[in-house]
N, C-alpha and C positions, 0 to 999 in steps of 0.2 A: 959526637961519637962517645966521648967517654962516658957522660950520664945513662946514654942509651944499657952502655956496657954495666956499669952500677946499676941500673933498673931490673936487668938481667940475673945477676947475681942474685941480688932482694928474693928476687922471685924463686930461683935457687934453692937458697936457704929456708925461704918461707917453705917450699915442696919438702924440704927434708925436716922439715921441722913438724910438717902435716903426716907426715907418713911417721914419724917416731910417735907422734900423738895415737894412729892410727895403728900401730904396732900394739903401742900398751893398752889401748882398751882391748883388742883381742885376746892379749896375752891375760887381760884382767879378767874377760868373760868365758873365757874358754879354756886355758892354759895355753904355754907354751905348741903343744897340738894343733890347737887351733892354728896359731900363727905358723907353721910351718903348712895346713892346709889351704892356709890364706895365701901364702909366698906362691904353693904349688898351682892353684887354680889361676893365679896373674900371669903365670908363667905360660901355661896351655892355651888360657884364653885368647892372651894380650890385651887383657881388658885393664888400662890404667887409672883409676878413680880415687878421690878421697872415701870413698864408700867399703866397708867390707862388704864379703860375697853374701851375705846374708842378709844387709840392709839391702844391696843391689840385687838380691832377688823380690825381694816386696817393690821397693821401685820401679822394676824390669815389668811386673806381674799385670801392674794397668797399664801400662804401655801396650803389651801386649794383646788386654782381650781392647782395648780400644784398638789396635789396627787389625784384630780382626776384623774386629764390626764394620768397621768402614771397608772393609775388602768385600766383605759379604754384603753389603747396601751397594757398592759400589757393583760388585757383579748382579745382584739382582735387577739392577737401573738396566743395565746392559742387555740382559737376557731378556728382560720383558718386552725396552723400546726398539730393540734390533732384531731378534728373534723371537716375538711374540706370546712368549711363554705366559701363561696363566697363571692366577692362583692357587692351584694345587700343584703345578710344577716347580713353582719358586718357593711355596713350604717345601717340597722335596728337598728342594735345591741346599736350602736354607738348612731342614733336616740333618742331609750329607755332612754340609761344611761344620757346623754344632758336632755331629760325631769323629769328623775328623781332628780336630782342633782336640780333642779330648786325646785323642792320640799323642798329640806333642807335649 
């Protein structure tokens, strides 16, 4: 038990020792500003990472058009082998979901 609790701790420490690191480079790149917009968006989000919001929006960004893609293949499978949609239906389709997605 008590190692367990020392393991604990480490890790603790190490978390506040990550986030001071992560403090000052925002405070280095951006000023003080920064890190109070930094502070503000963790807070609304609840998004907790070693990443500031602006490495974790380039990270987030292929995340993102990758599940679209597979949302959009995975409904075209669907509509074609189940609902027999053709070729120029599933560009339509495909069309939609590409102007939709531009929306978000």
């Amino acid at each position: 038990m008590e190692k367990k609790a020392m393991n604990k701790m480490r890790e603790y420490e190490r978390g506040r020792e990550d986030g001071l690191d992560l403090a000052l480079r925002i405070v280095k790149d951006g000023g003080l500003e920064a890190l109070e917009k930094e502070i503000k968006f963790r807070g609304v989000s609840g998004v907790h990472t070693s990443l500031a919001s602006k490495d974790l929006d380039k990270a987030s960004q292929k995340i993102k058009e990758m599940t679209l893609d597979t949302v959009t293949v995975l409904a075209i499978a669907v509509l074609r082998d189940k609902f027999d949609f053709g070729k120029i239906r599933c560009q339509r389709f495909m069309d939609g979901m590409e102007m939709g997605a531009e929306y978000l």
